[in-house]
N, C-alpha and C positions, 0 to 999 in steps of 0.2 A: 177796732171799733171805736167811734168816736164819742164821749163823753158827754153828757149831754146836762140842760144850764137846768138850775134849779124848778125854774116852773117848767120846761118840758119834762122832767122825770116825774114833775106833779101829774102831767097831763098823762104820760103814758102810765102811773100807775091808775087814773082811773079808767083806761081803755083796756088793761090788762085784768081790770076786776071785770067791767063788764064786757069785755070781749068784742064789743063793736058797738057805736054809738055814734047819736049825733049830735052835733057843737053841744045844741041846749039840754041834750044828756049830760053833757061831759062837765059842764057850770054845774047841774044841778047835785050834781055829785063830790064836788070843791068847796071848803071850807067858806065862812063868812071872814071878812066881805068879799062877796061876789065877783072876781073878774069879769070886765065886760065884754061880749059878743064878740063883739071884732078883735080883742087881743087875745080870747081862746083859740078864734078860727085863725089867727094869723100863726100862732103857736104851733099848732098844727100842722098849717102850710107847709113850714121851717121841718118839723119832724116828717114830711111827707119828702120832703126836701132831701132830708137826711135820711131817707130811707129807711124808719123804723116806722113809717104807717102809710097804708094806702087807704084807698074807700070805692064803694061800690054806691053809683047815682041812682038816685031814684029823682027822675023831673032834674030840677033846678038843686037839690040838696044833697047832699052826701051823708053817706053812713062811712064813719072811719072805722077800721080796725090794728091792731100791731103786727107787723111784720116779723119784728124782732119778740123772740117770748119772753118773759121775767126772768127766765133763770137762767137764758143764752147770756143777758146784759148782765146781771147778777153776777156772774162766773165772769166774765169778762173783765168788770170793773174791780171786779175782788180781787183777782188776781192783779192788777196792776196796784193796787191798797197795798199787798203785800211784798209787791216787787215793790215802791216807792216807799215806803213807812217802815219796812219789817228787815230789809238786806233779802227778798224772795227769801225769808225763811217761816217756815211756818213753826217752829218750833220756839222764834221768838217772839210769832204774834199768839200762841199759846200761854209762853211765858208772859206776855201785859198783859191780858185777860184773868191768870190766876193771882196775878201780883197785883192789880194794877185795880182791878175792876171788883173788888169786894165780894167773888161771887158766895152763895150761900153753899152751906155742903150739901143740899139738895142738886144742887147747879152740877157742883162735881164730883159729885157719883153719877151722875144723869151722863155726864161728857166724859167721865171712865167709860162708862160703860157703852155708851156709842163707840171711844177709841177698842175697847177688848172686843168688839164682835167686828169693827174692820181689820183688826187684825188677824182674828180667825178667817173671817174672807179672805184675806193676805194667803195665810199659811195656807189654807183648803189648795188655791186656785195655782201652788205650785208645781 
């Protein structure tokens, strides 16, 4: 899957909140200052292009929505974060996070204990 540029991940996070919209949806929902009309819809175009959004006409206008869902791109891109960044190991991008990123002991007891109940999934499901 192909990577996509900073204001298109802008744009399909807000077509992923509201689930289909149109251009002056999709501004009204983007930070200040406001991008203008024609470089939203043209953004679009590109991601329509790229096959992570289609749309359904109504007259002369279009309602867009995502093809691709958050968590498909999500998974996708993270995985290549950790195969580029980490050597694919997630044990080293665990190790930056606890070393690296100050987290609080709230943080990791919270991320213990999400790891001890996939682990009991683990063990159950053998």
């Amino acid at each position: 899957m192909v990577r996509l540029t900073k204001a298109e991940e802008q744009i399909m996070q807000v077509l992923w909140k509201l689930e289909s919209a149109f251009v002056k949806d999709v501004i009204g929902e983007l930070p200040l200052p406001k991008p203008a009309y024609n470089t939203v819809s043209t953004i679009i175009r590109i991601l329509e292009k790229k096959k992570f959004v289609s749309y359904k006409s109504h007259g002369k206008s279009h309602e867009y929505f995502a093809l691709v869902s958050k968590a498909e791109y999500r998974k996708n891109q993270f995985g290549g974060f950790v195969r580029n960044y980490f050597e694919n190991s997630y044990k080293s991008l665990a190790s930056f996070f606890t070393n690296e990123e100050n987290l609080s002991l709230e943080e990791l007891v919270e991320i213990q204990s999400l790891i001890e109940k996939e682990i009991e999934k683990k063990k159950n499901n053998k």
